[in-house]
Each structure stands twice: as C-alpha cells, then as structure tokens.
C-alpha positions in Angstrom: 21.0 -18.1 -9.6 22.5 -16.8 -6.3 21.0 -17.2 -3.0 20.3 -13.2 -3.0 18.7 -13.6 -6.5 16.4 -16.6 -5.4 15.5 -15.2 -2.3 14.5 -11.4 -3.7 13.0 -12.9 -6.9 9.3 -12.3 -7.9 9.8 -14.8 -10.8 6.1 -16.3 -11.6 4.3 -14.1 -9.0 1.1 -12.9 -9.6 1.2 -9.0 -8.4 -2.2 -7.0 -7.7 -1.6 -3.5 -6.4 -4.3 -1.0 -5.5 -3.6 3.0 -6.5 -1.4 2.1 -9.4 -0.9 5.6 -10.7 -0.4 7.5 -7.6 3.4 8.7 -6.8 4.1 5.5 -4.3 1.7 3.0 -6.4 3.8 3.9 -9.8 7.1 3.3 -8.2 5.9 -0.1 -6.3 4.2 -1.2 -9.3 6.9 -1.1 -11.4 9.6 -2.7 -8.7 7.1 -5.9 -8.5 7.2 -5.9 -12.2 10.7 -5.3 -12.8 11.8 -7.7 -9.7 10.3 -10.7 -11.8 6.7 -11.2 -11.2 4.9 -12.6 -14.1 2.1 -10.2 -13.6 1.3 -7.5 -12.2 -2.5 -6.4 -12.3 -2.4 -2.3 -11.9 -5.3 -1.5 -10.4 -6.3 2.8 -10.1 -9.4 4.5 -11.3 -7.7 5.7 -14.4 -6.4 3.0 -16.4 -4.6 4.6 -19.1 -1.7 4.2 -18.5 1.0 3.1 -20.6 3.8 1.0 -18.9 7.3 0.2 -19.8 7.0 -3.4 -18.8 4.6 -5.3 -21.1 3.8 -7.5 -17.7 1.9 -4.9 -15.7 -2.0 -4.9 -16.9 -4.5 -2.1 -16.0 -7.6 -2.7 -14.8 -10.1 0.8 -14.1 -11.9 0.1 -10.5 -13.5 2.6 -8.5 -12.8 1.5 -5.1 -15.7 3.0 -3.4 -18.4 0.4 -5.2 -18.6 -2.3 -3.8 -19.6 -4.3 -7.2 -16.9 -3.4 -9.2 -14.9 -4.6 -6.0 -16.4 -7.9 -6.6 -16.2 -8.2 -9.6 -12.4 -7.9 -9.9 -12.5 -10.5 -7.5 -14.3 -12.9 -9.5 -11.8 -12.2 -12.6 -9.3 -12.9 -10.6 -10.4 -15.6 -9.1 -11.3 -16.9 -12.5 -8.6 -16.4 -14.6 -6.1 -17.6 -11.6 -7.5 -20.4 -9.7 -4.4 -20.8 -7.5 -5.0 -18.0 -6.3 -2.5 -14.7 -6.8 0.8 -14.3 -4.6 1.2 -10.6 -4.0 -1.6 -8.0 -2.6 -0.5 -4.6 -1.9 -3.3 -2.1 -1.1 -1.9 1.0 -1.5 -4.6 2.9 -2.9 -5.7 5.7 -0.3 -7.1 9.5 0.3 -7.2 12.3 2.1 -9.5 15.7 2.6 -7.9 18.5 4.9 -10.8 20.0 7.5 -11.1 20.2 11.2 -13.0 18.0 13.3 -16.2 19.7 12.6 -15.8 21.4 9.7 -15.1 17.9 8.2 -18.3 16.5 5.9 -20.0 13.3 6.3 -19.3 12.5 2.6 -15.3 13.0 2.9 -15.2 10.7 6.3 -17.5 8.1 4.0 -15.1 8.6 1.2 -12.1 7.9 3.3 -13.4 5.2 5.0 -14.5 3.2 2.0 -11.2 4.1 0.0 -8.6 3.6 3.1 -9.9 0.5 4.9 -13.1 -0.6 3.4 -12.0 -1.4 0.0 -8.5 -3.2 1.5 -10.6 -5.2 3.7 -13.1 -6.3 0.8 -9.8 -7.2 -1.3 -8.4 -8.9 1.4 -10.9 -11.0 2.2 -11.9 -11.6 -2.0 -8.6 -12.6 -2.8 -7.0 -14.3 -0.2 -9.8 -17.6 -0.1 -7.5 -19.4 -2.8 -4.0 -17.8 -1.8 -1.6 -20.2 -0.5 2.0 -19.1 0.8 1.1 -14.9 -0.1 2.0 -11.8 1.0 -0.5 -8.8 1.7 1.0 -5.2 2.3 -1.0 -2.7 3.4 0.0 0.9 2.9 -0.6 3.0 5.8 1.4 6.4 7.3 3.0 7.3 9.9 -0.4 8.6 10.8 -1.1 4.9 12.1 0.7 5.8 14.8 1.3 9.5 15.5 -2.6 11.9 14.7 -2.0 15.3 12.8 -4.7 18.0 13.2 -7.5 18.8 10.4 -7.2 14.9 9.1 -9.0 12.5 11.5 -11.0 10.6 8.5 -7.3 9.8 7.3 -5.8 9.1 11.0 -8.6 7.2 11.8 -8.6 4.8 8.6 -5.1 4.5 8.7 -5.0 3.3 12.4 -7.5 1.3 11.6 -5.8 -0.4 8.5 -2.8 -1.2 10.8 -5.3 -2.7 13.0 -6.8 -5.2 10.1 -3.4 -5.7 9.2 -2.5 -7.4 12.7 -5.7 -9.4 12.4 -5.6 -10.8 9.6 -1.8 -11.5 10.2 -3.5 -14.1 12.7 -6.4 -15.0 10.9 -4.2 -16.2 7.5 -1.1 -17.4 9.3 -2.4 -20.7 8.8 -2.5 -20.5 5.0 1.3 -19.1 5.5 -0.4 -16.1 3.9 2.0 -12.9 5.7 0.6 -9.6 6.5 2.1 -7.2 7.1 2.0 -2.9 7.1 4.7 0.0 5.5 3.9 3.0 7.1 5.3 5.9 4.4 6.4 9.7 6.3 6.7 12.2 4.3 6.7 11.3 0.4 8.0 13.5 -1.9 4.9 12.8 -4.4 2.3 14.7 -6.3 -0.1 14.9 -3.8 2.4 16.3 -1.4 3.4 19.1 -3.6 2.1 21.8 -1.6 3.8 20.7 1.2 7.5 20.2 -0.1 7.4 23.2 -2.4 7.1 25.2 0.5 10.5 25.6 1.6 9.3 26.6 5.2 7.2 23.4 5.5 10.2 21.2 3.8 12.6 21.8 6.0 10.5 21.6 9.6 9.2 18.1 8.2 13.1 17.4 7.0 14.0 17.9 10.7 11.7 15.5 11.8 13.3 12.8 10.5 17.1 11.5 11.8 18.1 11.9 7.9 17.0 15.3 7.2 15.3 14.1 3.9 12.0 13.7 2.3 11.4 10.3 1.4 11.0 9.0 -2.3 8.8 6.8 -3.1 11.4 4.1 -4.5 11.9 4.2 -0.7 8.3 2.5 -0.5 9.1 0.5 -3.0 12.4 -0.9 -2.0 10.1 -2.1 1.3 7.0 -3.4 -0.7 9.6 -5.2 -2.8 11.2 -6.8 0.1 8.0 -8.0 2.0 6.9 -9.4 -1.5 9.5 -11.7 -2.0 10.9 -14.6 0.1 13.2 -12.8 2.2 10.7 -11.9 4.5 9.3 -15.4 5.1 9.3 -15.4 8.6 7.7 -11.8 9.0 4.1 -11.4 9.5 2.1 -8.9 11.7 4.6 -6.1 11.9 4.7 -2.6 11.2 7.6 -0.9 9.6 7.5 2.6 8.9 9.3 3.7 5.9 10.1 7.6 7.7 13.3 8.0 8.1 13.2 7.9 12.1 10.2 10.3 12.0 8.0 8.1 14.6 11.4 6.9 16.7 12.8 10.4 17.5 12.2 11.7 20.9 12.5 15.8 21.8 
C-alpha cells in the first residue's frame, strides 16, 4: 500500500453519520464507506434506504428524543466496546420566517436537531473513543447571519462553538474535532433556490469560482478529516464555499 493509500484509508473504521439520506449525508455516507471503513452506521429518520455498499447499516432515529438518542448510544456502545472511530453530525434543519414571525416550536426544533442532538452524540459516543475524529457539519451561516433564519444562524454558530470546545476537551484522548462549513449546496433542499436562475447566479457570484457547490464537495472534506491525513488538525473551521466567506467587496 502506498503512503497516500495508508494515510487516506478508512480500512477497519467504524463510521456513524447523522442525516444519512439528505443530499450532503448520502454523498458523505457513501465516501466513508467506499474509502474503506468497515462500517458505516447511516443514521436519518427514514431508514429505508437501500445502499450499494453492503457496509453502510441504517438505523431510524428521531433526533429530537432524547431516548431514542440514548439508546443508539447504548447499542453502540454495546456492540463496539472500543468505541467507534468516525462521528460526523451532519443531520440539520431549517424553517424560513423573520425574527418575530418565527414560532417557538421551529426555534425548539432547530435547536434540538442542529446542536442538541450533536452535543448528546458527542458526548454518548466519544467516553470509549480513542484516537477519533468528530466532524460537525455547519454553514457558512457559522460565520456570516442571513435574514428570516436566526434559529438556523444561531445553532449553527453555536455548533462551531461546541466544536472548538470539545476540540479542547477530547484532545487528550487524541480524539480531533473539527467543523466543514458547506455554502451553497446544490441539494434537494436547496431546490428553490438554484432553480431560480435569478437567485443562482447572484449566489454563483458570491463565490471566487462562480459555481454551486456539490455535495461530493462535502464529502471530499468529511473524507479527508476522517482519515489520517488530518492527524494533526483539531479545532478548526474550514468552509467548504468556494471563497464565499473570504471575498471582500
């Protein structure tokens, strides 16, 4: 094996990924599985699915309860006493109202979707992981706040936050943390947006390529942060965006 294989490899990792089924989940879940790792535990609240690699495993979990949270955890923890090697929260939502128009119910939804659930993942599954890698998914909303969103802003800024923390609260397991913030994805849920030819091309010319992002763009990150090439990176933001939140006037 060449130093580029080892050092990219997933080979006898053990994968759980949040929002399995979304756009950005499919296309990371799939990378971890197809990069090597042993197993890859697809976690979304539809677990239908049918995959083309017979190492991803579904598992239905309704992030916002607390119970079935925990008792993933204890499956996990059960079946793998070692602890697992790869965490990538990438599960997340979003309701479109201004500041108060915006329900009580969305901003709880959000925040127990967003950053609750990651945090009560996090904290579950990390006790026995030794040498991991947690990736949190945020935006580019981590860092720059768009009108009629500020549940999402809000969790996502937060999210970046938990990530630094626990960056220093698990660097003494070597357990890295770390954050992709996605711009624009071209994804189901952004339909709308990039079907709009109007909208498409302002938010192209946002970015230094003039693109929408894919989300095997995500994945090529996630994929890297996964594997041993990122050893010595822990704590840091990098936003997937194609130069969105670099570019000046």
């Amino acid at each position: 094996m060449s130093y580029l294989d080892s050092v990219f490899s997933l080979a006898g990792k053990t994968v759980v990924v949040t929002g399995s089924t979304g756009g950005i989940g499919q296309a990371i879940t799939l990378s971890l599985a197809e990069g090597g790792a042993k197993k890859v535990y697809a976690l979304d609240i539809n677990s239908d699915k049918v995959w083309p690699n017979k190492n991803i495993e579904n598992y239905s979990l309704n992030l916002r309860h607390k119970d079935q949270i925990n008792k993933f955890v204890d499956f996990i923890n059960h079946r793998h006493t070692d602890g697992i090697d790869v965490l990538v929260n990438c599960a997340g939502v979003t309701f479109t109202n201004g500041f108060f128009e915006y329900s009580e119910e969305d901003w709880d939804t959000t925040y127990e979707v967003n950053l609750l659930a990651p945090y009560l993942l996090t904290r579950g599954l990390s006790r026995d992981m030794r040498n991991g890698s947690i990736i949190n998914i945020t935006s580019l909303n981590a860092e720059l706040a768009f009108p009629n969103n500020p549940a999402y802003v809000t969790t996502k800024h937060g999210l970046k936050g938990l990530t630094k923390s626990l960056a220093l609260e698990l660097g003494y397991k070597n357990i890295r943390v770390n954050n992709i913030g996605p711009g624009y994805i071209k994804t189901e849920m952004t339909k709308k947006s990039w079907s709009n030819e109007k909208i498409h091309n302002e938010r192209s010319k946002k970015t230094f390529l003039n693109r929408w992002g894919t989300p095997t763009d995500i994945a090529g990150a996630v994929l890297f942060l996964a594997s041993d090439a990122s050893s010595y990176i822990t704590g840091q933001d990098i936003y997937v965006d194609g130069g969105w939140t670099a570019k000046g006037l």
